[in-house]
MMTF fields as JSON, N, C-alpha, C and O atoms, coordinates in Angstrom:
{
  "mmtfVersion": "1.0.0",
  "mmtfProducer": "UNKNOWN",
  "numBonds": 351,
  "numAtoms": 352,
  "numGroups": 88,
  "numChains": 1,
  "numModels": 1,
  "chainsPerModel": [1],
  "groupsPerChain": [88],
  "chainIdList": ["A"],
  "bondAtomList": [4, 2, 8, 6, 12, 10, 16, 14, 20, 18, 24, 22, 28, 26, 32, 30, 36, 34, 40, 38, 44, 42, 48, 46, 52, 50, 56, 54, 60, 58, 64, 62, 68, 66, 72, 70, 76, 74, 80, 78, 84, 82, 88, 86, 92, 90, 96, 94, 100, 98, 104, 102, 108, 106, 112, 110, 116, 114, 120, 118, 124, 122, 128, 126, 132, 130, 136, 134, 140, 138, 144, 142, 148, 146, 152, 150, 156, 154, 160, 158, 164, 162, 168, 166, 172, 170, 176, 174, 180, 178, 184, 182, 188, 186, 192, 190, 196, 194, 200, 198, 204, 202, 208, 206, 212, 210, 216, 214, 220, 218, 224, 222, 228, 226, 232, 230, 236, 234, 240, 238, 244, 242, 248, 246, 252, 250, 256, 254, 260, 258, 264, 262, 268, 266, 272, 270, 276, 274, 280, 278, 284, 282, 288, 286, 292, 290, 296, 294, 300, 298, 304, 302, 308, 306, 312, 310, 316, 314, 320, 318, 324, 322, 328, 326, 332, 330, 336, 334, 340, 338, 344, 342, 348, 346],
  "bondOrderList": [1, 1, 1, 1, 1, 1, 1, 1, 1, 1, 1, 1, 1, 1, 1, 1, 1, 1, 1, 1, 1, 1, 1, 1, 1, 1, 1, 1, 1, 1, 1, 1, 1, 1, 1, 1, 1, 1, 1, 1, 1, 1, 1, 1, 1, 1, 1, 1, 1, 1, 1, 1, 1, 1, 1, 1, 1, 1, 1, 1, 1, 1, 1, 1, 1, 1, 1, 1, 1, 1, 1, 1, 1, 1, 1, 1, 1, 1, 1, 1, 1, 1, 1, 1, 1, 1, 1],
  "groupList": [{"groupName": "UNK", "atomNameList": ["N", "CA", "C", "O"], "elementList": ["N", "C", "C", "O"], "formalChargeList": [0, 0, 0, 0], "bondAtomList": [1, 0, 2, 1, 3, 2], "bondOrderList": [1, 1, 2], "singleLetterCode": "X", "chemCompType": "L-PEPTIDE LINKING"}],
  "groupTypeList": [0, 0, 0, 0, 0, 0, 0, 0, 0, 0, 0, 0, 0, 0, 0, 0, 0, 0, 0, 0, 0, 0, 0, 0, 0, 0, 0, 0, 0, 0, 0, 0, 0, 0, 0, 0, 0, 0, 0, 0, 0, 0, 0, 0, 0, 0, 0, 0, 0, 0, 0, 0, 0, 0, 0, 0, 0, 0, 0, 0, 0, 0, 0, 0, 0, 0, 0, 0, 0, 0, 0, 0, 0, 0, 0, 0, 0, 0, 0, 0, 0, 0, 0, 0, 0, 0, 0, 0],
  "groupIdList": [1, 2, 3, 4, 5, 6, 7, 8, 9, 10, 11, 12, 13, 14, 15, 16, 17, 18, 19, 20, 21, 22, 23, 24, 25, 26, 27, 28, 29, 30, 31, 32, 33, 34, 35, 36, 37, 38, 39, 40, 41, 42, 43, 44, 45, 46, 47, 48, 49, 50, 51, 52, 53, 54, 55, 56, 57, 58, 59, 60, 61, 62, 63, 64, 65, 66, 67, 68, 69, 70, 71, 72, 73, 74, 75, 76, 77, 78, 79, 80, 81, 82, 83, 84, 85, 86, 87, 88],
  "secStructList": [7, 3, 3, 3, 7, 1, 6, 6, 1, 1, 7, 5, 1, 7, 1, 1, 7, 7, 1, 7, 7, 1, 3, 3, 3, 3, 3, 7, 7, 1, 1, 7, 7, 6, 6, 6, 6, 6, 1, 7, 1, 7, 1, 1, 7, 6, 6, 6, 7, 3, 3, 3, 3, 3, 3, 6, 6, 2, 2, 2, 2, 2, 2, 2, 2, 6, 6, 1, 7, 1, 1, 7, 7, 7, 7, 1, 1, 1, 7, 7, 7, 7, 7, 7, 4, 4, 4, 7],
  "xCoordList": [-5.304, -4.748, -4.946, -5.767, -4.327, -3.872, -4.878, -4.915, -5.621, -6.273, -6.214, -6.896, -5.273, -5.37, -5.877, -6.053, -5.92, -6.453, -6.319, -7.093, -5.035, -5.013, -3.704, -3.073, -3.628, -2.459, -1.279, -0.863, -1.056, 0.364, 0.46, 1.413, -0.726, -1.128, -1.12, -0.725, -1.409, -1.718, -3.241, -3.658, -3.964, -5.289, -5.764, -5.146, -7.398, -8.194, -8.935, -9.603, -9.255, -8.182, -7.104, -7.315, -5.828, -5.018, -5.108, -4.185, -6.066, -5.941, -6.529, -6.666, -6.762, -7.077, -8.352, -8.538, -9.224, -10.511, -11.416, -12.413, -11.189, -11.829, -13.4, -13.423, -14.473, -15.858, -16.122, -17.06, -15.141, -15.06, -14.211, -13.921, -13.475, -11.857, -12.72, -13.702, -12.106, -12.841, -11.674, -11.851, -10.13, -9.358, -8.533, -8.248, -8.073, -7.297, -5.752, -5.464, -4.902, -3.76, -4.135, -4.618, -3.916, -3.845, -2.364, -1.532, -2.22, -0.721, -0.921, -1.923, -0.058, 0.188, -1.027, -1.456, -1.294, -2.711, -1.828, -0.601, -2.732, -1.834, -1.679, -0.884, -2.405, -2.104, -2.582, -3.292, -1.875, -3.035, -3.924, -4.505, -4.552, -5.99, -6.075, -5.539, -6.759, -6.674, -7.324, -7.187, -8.132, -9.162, -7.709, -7.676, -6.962, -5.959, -4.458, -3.781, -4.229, -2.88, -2.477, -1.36, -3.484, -3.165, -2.23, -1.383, -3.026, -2.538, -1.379, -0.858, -0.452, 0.527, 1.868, 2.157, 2.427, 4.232, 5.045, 5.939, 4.706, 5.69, 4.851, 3.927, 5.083, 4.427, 5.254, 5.498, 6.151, 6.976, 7.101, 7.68, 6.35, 5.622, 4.386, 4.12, 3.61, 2.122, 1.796, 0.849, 2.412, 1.512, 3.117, 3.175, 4.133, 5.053, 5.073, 5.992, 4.398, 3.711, 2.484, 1.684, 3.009, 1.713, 0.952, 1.565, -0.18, -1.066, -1.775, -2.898, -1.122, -1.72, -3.019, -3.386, -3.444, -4.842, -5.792, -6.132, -5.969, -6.869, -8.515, -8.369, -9.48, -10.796, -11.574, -11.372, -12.44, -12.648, -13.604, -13.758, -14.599, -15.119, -14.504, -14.931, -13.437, -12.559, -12.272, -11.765, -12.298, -11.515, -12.884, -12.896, -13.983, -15.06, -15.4, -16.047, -15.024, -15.08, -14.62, -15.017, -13.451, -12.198, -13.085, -13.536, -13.137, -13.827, -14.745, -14.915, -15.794, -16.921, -16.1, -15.945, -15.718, -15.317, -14.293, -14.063, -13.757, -13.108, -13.839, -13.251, -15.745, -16.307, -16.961, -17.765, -15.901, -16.374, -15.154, -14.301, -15.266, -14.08, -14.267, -15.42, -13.088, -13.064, -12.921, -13.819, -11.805, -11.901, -11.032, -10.609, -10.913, -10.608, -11.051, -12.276, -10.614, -11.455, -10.97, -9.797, -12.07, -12.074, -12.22, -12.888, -11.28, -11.605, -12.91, -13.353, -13.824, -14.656, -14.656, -13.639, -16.163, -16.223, -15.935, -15.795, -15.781, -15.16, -16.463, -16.342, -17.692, -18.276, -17.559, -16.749, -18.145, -17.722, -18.764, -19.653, -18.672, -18.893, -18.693, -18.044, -19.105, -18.512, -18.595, -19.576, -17.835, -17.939, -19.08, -19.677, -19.621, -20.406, -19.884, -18.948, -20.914, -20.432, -19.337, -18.112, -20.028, -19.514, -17.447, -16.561, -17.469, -16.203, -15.188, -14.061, -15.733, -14.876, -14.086, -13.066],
  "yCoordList": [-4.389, -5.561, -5.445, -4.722, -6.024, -6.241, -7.273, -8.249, -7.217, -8.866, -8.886, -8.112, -9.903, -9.641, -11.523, -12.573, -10.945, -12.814, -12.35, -11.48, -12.99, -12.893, -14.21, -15.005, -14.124, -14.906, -15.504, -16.605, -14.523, -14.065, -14.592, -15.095, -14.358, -14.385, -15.881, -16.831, -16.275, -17.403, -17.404, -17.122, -17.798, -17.858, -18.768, -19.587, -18.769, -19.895, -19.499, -18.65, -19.639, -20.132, -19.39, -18.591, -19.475, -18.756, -18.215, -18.603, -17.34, -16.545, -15.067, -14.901, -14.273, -13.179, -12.545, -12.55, -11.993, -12.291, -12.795, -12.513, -14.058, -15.365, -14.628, -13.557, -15.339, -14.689, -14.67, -14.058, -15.496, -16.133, -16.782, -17.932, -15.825, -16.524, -17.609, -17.188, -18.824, -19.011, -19.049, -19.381, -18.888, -18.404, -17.234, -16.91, -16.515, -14.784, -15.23, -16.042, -14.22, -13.816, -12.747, -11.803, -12.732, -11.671, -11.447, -12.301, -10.017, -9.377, -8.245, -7.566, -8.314, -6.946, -6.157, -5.008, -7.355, -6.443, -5.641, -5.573, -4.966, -3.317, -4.343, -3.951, -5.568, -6.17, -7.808, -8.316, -8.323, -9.847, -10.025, -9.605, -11.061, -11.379, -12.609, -13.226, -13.45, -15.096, -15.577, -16.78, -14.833, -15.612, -16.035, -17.005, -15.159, -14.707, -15.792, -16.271, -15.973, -16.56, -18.059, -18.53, -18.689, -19.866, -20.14, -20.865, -19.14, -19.033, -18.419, -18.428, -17.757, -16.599, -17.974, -19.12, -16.834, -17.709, -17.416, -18.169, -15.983, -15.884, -15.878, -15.067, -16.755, -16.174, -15.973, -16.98, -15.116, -14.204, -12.745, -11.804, -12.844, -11.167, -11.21, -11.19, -11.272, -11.526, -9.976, -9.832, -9.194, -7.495, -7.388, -6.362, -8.321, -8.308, -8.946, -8.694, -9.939, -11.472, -11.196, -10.342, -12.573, -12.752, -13.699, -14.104, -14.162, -15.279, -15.876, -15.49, -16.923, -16.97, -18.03, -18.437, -18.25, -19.557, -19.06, -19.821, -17.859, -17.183, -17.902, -17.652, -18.376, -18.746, -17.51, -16.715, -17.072, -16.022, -15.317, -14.107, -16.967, -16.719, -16.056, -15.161, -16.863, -16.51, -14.928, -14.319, -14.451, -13.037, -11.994, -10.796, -12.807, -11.904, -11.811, -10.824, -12.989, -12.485, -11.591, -10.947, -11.662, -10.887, -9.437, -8.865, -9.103, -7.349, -7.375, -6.234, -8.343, -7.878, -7.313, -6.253, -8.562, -8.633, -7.24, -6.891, -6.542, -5.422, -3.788, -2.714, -4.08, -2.849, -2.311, -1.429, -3.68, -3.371, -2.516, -2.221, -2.226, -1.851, -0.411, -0.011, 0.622, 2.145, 1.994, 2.544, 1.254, 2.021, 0.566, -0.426, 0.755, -0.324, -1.229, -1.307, -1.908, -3.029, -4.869, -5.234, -5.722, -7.008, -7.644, -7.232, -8.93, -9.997, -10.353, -10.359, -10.704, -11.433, -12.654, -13.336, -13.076, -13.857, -13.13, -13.883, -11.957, -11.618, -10.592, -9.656, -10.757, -9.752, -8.035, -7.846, -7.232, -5.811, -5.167, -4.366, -5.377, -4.84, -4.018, -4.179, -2.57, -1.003, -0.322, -0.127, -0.17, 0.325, 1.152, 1.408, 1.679, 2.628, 3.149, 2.754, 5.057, 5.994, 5.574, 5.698, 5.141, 4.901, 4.077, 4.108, 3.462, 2.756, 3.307, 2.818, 4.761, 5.187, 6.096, 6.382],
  "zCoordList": [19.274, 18.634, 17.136, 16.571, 16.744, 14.986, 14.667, 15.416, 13.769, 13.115, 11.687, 11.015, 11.077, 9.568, 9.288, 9.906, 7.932, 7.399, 6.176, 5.776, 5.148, 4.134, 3.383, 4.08, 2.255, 2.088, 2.964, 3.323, 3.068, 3.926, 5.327, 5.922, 5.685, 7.038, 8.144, 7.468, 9.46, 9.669, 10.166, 11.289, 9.025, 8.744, 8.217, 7.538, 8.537, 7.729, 7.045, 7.634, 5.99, 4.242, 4.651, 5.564, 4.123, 3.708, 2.307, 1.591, 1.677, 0.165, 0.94, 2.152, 0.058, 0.099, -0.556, -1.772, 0.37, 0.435, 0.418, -0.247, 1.497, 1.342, 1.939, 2.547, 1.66, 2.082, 3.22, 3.732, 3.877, 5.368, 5.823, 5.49, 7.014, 7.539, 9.071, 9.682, 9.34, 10.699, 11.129, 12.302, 10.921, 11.638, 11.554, 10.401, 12.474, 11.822, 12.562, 13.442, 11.692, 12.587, 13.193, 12.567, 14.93, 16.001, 16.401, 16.707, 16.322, 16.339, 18.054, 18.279, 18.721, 19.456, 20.188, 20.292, 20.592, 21.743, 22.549, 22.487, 23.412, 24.083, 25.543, 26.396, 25.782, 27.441, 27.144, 26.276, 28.237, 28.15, 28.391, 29.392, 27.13, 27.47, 27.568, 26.647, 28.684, 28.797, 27.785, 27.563, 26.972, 26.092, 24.66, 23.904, 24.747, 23.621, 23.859, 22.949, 25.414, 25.486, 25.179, 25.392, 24.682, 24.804, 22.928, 22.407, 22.63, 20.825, 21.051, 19.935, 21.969, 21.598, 20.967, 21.311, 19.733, 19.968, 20.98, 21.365, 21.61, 22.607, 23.728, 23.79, 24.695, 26.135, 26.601, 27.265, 26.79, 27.698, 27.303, 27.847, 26.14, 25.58, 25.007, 23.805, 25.984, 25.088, 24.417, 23.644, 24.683, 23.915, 22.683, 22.005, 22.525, 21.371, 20.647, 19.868, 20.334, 20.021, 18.635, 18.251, 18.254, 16.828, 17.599, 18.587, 17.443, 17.365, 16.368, 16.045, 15.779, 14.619, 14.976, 16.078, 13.923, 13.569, 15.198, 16.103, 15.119, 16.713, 16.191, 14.995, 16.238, 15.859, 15.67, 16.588, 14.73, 14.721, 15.591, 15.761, 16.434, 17.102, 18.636, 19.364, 18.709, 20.214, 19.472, 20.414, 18.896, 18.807, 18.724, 19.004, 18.269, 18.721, 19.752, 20.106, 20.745, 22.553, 23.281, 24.252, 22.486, 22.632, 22.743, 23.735, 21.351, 21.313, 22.007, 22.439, 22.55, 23.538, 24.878, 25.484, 24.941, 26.413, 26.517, 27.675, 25.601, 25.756, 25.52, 25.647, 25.024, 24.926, 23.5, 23.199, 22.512, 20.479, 20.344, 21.181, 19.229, 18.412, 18.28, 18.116, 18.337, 18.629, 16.967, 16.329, 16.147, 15.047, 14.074, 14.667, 12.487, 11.756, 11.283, 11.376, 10.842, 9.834, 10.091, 10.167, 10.179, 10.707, 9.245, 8.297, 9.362, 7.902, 7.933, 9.082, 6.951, 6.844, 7.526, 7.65, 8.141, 9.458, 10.555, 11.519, 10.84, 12.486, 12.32, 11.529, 13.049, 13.016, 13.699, 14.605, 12.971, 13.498, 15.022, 14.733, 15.847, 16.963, 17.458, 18.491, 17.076, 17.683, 19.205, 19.922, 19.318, 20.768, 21.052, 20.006, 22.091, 21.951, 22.716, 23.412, 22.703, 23.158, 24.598, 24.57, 25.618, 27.188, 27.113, 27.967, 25.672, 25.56, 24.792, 24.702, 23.994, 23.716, 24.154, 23.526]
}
């Protein structure tokens, strides 16, 4: 999945490099996730779909519950949680 938080974005603040987003835009996960669908614009393509204003906490469930992160970079507020060896 995609997570950005910046101006542009549908995020909390909306500026760019805020010290702390407590909400992100989530783009294009690879499958559905229930923690993820209730935010989608499209539910009839949840892996073609943006999600915007995701909590940053719900999106850190997200990466547990999927193993931590293989690789990339999270806005401020989304802690970084790396996968370990067994998840990658």
């Amino acid at each position: 999945m995609s997570v950005q938080a910046n101006a542009g974005a549908y995020c909390t603040p909306r500026i760019d490099n805020a010290q702390k987003y407590v909400a992100v835009e989530v783009g294009y996960p690879n499958g559905y996730d229930s923690l993820l669908a209730a935010y989608a614009e499209n539910k009839e393509d949840y892996t073609g779909t943006v999600y915007p204003w995701v909590p940053a906490d719900t999106v850190t469930l997200v990466i547990i519950k999927h193993g931590g992160i293989i690789s990339g970079d999270l806005p401020n507020g989304v802690p970084y949680l790396e996968a370990d060896d067994e998840n990658r």
